[in-house]
DSSP file (Angstrom, degrees, kcal/mol; ACC not computed):
  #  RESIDUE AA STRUCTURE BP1 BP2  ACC     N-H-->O    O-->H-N    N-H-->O    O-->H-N    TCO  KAPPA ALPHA  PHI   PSI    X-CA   Y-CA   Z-CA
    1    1 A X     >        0   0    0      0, 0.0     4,-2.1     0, 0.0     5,-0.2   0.000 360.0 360.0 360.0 -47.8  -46.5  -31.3   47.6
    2    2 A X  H  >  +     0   0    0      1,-0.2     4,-2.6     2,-0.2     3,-0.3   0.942 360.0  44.5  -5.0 -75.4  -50.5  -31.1   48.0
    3    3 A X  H  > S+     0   0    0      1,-0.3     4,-1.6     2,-0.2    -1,-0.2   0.863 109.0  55.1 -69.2 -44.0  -50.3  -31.7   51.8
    4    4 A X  H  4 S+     0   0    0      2,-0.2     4,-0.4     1,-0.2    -1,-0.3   0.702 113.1  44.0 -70.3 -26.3  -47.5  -29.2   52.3
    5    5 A X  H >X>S+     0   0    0     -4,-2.1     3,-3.8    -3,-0.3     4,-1.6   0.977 104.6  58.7 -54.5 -74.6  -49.5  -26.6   50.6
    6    6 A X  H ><5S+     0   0    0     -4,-2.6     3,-2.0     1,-0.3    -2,-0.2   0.739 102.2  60.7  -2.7 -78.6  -52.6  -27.4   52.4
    7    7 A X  T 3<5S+     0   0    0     -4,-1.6    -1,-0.3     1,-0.3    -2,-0.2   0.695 113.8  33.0 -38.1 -48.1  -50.5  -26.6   55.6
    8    8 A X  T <45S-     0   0    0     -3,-3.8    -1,-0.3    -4,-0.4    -2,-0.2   0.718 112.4-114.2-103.3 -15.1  -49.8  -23.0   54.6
    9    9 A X  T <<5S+     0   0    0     -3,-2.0    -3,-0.2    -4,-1.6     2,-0.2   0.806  72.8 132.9  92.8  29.4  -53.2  -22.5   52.8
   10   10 A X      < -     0   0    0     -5,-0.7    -1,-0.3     2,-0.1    -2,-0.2  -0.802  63.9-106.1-127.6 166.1  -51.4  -22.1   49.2
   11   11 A X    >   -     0   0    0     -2,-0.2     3,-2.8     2,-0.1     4,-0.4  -0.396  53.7 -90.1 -85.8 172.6  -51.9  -23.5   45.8
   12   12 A X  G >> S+     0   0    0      1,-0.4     3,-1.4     2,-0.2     4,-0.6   0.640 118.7  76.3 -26.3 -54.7  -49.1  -26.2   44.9
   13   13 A X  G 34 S+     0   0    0      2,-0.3    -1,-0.4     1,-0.3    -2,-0.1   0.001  81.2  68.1 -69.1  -0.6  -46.8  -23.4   43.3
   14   14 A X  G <4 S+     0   0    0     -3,-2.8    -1,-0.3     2,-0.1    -2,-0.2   0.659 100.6  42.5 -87.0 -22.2  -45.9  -22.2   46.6
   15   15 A X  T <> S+     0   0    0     -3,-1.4     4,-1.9    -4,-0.4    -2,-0.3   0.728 116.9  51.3 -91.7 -32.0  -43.7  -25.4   47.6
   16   16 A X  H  X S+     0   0    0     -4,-0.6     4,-1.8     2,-0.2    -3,-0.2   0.681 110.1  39.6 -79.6  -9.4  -42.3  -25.5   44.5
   17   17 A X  H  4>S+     0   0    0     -5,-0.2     5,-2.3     2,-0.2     6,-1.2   0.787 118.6  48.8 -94.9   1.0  -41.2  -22.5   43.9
   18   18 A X  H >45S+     0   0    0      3,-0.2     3,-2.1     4,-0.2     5,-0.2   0.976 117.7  52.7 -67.1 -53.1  -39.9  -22.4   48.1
   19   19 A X  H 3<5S+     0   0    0     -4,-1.9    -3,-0.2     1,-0.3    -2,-0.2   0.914 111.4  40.4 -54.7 -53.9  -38.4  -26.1   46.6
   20   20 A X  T 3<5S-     0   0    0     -4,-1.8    -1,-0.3     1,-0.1    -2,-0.1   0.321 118.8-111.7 -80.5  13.9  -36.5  -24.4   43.4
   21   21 A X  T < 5S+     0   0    0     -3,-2.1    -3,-0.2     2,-0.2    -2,-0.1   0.901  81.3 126.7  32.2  72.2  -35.3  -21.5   45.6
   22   22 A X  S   <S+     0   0    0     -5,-2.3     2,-0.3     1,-0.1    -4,-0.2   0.347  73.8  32.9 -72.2 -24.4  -37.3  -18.8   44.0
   23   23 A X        -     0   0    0     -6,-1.2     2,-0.2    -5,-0.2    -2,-0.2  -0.998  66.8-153.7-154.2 141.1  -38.7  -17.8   47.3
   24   24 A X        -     0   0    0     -2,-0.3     2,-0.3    -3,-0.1    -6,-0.0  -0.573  11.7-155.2-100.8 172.3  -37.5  -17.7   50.5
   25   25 A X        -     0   0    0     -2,-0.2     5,-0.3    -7,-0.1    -2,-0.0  -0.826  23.6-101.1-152.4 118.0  -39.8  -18.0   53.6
   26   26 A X    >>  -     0   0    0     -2,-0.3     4,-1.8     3,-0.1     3,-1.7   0.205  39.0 -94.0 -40.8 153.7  -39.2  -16.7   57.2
   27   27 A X  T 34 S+     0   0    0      1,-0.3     4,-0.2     2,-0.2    -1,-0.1   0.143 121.0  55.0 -86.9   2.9  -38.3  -18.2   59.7
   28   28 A X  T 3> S+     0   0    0     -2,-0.4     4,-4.0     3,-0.1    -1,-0.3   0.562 114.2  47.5-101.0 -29.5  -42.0  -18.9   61.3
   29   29 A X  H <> S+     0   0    0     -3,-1.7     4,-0.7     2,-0.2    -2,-0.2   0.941 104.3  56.5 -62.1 -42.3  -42.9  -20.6   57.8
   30   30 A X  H >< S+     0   0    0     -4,-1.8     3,-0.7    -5,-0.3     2,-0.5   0.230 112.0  49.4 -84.4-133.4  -39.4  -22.8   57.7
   31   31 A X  H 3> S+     0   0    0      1,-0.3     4,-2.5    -4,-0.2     3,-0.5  -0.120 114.9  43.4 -38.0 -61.2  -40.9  -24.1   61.4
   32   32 A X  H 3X S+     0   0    0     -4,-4.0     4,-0.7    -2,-0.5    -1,-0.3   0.755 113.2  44.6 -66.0  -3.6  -44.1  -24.8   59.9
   33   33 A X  H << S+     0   0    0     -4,-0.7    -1,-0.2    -3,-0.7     6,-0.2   0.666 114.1  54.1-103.0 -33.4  -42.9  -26.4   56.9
   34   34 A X  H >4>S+     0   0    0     -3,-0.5     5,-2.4     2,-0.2     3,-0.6   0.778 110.6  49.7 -63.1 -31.5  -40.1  -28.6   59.5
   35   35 A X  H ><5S+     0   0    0     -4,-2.5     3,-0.6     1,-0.3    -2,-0.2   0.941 108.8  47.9 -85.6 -36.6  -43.4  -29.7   61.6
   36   36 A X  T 3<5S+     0   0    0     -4,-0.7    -1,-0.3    -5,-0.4    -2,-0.2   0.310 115.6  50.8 -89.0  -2.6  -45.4  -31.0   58.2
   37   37 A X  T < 5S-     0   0    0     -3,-0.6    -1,-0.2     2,-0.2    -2,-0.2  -0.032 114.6-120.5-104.7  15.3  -41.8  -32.9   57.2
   38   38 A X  T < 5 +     0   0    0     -3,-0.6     2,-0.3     1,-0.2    -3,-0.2   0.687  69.8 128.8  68.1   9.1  -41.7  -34.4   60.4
   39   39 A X      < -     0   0    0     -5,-2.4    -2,-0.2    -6,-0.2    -1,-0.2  -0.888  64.6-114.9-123.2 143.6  -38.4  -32.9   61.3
   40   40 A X        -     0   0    0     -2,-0.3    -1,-0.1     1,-0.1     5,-0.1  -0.035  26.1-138.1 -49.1 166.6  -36.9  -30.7   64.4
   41   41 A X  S >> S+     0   0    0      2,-0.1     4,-2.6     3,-0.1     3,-2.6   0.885 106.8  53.2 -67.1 -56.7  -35.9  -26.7   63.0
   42   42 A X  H 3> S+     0   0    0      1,-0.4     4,-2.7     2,-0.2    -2,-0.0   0.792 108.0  44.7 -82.5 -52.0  -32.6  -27.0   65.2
   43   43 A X  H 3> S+     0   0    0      2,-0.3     4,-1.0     1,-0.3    -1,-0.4   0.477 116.4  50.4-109.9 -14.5  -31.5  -30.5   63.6
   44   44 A X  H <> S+     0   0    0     -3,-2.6     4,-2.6     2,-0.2     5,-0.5   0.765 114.3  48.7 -81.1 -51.2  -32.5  -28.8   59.4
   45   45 A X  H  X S+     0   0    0     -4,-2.6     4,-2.2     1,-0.2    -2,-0.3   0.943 110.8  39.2 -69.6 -34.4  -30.6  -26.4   60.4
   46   46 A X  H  X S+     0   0    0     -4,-2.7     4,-0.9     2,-0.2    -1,-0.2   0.963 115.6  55.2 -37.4 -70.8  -27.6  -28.6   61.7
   47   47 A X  H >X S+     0   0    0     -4,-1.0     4,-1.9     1,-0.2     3,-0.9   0.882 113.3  46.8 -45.7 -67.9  -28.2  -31.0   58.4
   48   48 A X  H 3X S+     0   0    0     -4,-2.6     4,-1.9     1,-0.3    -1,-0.2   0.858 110.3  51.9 -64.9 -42.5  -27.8  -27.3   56.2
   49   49 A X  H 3X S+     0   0    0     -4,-2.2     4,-1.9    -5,-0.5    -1,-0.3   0.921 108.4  49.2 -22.4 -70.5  -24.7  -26.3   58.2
   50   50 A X  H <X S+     0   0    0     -4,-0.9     4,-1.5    -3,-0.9    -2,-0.2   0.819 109.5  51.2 -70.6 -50.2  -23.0  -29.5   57.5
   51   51 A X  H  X S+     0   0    0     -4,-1.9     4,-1.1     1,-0.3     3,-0.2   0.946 116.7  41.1 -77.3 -89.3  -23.7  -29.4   53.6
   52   52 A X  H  <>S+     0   0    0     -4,-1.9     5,-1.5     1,-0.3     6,-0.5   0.639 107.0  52.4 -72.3 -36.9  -22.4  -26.1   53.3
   53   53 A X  H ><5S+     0   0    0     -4,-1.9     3,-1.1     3,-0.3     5,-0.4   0.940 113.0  55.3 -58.2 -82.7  -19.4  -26.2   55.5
   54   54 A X  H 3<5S+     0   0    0     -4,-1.5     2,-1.9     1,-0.4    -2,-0.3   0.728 121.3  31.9  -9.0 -67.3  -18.9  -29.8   52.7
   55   55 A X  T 3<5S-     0   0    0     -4,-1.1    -1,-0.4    -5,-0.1    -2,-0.2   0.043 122.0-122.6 -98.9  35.7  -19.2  -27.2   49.9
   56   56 A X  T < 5 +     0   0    0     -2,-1.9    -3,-0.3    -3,-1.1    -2,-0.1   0.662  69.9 131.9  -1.6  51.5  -17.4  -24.1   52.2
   57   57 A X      <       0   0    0     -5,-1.5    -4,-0.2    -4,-0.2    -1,-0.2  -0.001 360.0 360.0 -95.6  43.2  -19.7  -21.8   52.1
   58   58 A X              0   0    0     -6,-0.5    -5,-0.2    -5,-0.4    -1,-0.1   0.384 360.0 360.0-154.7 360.0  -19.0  -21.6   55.9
């Protein structure tokens, strides 16, 4: 949670409250926050798709 702060320049309490959905973050943040997890945008966003469609809220 450190290192994923670090990335945005915020204390610890910005990734958890991004984690607990308390705060959302735009759509240049969720890229930087995909690049510091090692993962593509297009393919989180696929992953989030899928899970909701599973629960139908799509």
């Amino acid at each position: 949670m450190e290192a994923l702060a670090a990335t945005f320049g915020r204390p610890h309490t910005f990734v958890s409250k991004v984690e607990a959905g308390e705060r959302r973050i735009d759509p240049i943040e969720f890229c930087r926050w995909c690049d510091a997890c090692n993962r593509k945008p297009q393919e989180v966003i696929k992953d989030v798709a899928k899970a909701a469609k599973r629960l139908r809220y799509l």
